[in-house]
C-alpha positions in Angstrom: -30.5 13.0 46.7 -31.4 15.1 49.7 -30.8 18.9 49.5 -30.2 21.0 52.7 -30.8 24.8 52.5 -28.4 25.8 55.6 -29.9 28.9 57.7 -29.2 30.8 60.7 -29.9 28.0 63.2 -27.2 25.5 60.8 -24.1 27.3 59.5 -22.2 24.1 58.9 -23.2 20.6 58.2 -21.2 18.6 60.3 -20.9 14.6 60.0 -20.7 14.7 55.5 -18.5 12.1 54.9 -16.4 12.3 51.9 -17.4 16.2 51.4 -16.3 17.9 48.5 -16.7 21.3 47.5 -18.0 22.3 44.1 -18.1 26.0 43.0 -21.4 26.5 40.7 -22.5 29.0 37.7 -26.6 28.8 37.2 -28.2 30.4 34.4 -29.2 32.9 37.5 -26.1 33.7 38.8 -23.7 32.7 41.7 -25.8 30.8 44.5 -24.6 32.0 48.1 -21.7 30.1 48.3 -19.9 26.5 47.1 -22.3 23.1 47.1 -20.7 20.5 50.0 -21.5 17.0 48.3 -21.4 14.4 50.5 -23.2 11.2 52.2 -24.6 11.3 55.6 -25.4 8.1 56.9 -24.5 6.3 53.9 -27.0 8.5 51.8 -26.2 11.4 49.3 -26.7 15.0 50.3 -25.9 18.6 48.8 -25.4 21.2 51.6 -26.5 25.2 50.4 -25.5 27.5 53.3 -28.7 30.1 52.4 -26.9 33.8 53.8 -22.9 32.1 52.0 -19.8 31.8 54.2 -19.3 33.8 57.5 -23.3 34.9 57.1 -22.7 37.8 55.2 -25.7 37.7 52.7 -28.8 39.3 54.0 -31.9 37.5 53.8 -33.3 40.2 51.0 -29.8 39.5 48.9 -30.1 36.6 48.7 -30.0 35.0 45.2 -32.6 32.5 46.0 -32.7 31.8 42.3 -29.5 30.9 41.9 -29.4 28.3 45.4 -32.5 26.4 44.0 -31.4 25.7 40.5 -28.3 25.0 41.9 -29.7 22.2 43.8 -32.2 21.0 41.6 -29.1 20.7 39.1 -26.9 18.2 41.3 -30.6 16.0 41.0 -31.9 16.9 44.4 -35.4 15.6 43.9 -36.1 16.5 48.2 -34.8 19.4 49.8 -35.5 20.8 53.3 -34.4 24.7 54.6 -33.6 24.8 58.3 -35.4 28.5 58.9 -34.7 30.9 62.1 -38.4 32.5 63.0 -39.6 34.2 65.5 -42.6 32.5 68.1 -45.4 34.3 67.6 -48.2 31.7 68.8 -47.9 31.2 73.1 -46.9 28.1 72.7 -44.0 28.7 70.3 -41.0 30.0 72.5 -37.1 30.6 72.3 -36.0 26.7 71.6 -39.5 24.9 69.7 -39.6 23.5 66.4 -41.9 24.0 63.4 -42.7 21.9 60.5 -44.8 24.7 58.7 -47.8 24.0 56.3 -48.7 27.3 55.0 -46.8 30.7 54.3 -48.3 34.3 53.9 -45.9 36.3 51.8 -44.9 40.1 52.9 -42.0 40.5 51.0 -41.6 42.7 48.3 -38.8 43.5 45.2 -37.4 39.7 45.2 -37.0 37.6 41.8 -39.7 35.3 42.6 -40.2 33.4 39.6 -38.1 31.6 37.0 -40.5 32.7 34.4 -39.5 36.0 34.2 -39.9 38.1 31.1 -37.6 36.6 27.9 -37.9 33.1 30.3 -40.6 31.4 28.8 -44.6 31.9 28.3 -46.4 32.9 31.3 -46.7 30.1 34.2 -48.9 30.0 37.0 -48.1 27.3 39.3 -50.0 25.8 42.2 -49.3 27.2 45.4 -52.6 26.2 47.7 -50.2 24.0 49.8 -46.6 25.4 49.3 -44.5 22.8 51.3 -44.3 19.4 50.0 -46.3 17.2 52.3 -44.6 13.9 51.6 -41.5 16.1 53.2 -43.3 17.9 55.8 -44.5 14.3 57.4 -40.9 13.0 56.9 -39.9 15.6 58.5 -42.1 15.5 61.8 -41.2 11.6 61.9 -37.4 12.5 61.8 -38.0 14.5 64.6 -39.9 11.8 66.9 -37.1 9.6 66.2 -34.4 12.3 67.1 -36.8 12.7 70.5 -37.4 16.1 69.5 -41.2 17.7 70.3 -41.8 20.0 66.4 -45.0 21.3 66.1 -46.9 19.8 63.5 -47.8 22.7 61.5 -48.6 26.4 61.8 -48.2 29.6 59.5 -44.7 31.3 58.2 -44.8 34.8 57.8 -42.3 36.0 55.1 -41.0 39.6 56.3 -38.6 41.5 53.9 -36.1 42.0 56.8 -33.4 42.7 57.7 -34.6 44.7 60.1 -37.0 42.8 62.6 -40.3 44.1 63.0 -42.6 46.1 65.1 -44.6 45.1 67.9 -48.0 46.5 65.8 -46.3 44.6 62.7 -46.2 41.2 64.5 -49.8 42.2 65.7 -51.0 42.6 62.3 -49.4 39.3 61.4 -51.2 37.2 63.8 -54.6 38.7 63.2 -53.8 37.6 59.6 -53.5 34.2 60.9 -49.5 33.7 61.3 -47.6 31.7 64.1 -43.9 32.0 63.3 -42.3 34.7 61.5 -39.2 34.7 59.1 -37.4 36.9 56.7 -36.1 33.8 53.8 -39.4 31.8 53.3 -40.3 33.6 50.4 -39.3 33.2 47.5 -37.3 30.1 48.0 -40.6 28.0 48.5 -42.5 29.2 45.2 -38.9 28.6 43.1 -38.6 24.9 44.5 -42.3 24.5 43.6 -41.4 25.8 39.9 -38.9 23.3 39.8 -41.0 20.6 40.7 -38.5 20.0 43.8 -40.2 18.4 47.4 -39.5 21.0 49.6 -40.7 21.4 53.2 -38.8 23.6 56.1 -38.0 23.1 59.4 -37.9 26.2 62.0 -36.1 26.8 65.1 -38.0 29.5 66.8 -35.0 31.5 68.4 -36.9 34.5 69.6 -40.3 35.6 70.8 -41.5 37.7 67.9 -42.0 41.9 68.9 -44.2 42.5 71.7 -44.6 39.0 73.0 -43.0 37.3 75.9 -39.6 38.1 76.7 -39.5 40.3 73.6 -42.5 42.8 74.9 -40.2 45.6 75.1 -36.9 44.4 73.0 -35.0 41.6 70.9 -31.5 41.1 71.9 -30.2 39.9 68.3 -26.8 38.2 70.4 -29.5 36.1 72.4 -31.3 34.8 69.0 -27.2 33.5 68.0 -26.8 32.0 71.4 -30.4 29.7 71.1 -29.6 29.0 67.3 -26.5 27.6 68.3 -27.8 25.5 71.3 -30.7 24.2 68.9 -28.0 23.4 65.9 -27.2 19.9 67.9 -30.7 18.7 67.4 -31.1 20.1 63.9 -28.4 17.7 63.0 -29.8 14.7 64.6 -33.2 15.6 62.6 -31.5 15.7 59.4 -29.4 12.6 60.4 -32.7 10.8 60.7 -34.2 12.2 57.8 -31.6 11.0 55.2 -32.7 7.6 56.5 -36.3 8.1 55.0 -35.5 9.8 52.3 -35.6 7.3 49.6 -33.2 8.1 47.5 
């Protein structure tokens, strides 16, 4: 079964046929909201809207826990997380895509493990490449077929939010090597590793990040809505295509 972690640039998961909702308790909590079970395009799917109904959860609130053991506990072996980032390479703009290989981690005072103390001996797991690349190729071929251009890689910058960030912040970002910049990479990537879930992300860039492009003096948070919503129709035609080679 394919999971779908919902974000800012997909609220709703629109085309589940037989949907059902179903309420979950984890051994971590409440995730962010109810499960949608469903097929899409004849094949099973579990729909996780990451910041719950209405978007009321902020990205640092979220119990990221709680979503991923929630998924990986309705048996989703593969699960993708639609991400809204910020461009900060030139050639990522208001509108591009992202399948990201590699993540540099800023946050700070999230759960970020499942082997916390009274959980379990001490585990380190490997985290040298921390999206699944059986999903991340998937991924970019589900967007060729849905004729959409996603950039085959690049660098996710998890910021602890919810504030967006300074112009010298997203300086000091890309001279640490970062192209796109989020606020809910982190931890949700390292849990789904622990869990021994495939998990890869696809980004919609909605903004340029502080001080580049458009966004050299400001962000306009209402503009960031408005290209998340345009982008949501081809978001769904990449997942439509992805259930198709998912496998399961």
């Amino acid at each position: 079964m394919l999971g779908i972690i919902g974000g800012s640039g997909l609220g709703e998961l629109e085309g589940v046929e037989g949907a059902r909702r179903r309420a979950v308790r984890t051994p971590y909590g409440r995730p962010s909201g109810a499960l949608i079970l469903g097929t899409l395009r004849g094949r099973k799917v579990v729909f996780l809207q990451r910041h719950g109904p209405g978007h009321t959860i902020p990205p640092h609130e979220v119990n990221y826990r709680a979503n991923i053991w929630a998924l990986h506990a309705q048996k989703a072996k593969n699960v993708v997380a639609i991400a809204a980032v910020g461009g900060i390479r030139a050639d990522l703009g208001p509108g591009a895509f992202a399948v990201p290989d590699q993540i540099i981690d800023y946050t700070h005072g999230r759960i970020s493990t499942f082997y916390a103390r009274g959980r379990g001996p001490v585990t380190h797991i490997d985290f040298t490449r921390p999206y699944c690349e059986s999903m991340r190729q998937r991924l970019l071929r589900a967007a060729r077929a849905a004729g959409v251009t996603a950039a085959a890689e690049g660098t996710y910058a998890a910021t602890q939010g919810p504030r967006l960030e300074t112009a010298a912040e997203i300086g000091r970002l890309e001279r640490d090597g970062a192209h796109l910049v989020g606020m809910t990479g982190m931890p949700e990537a390292a849990l789904a590793r622990e869990l021994g879930l495939c998990y890869a992300a696809l980004a919609i860039v909605v903004n340029h990040a502080a001080g580049r492009g458009a966004a050299e003096r400001e962000i306009r948070p209402e503009e960031l809505r408005i290209v998340a919503e345009r982008a949501a129709g081809r978001v769904r035609a990449i997942l439509e295509q992805l259930v198709m080679l998912n496998g399961d």
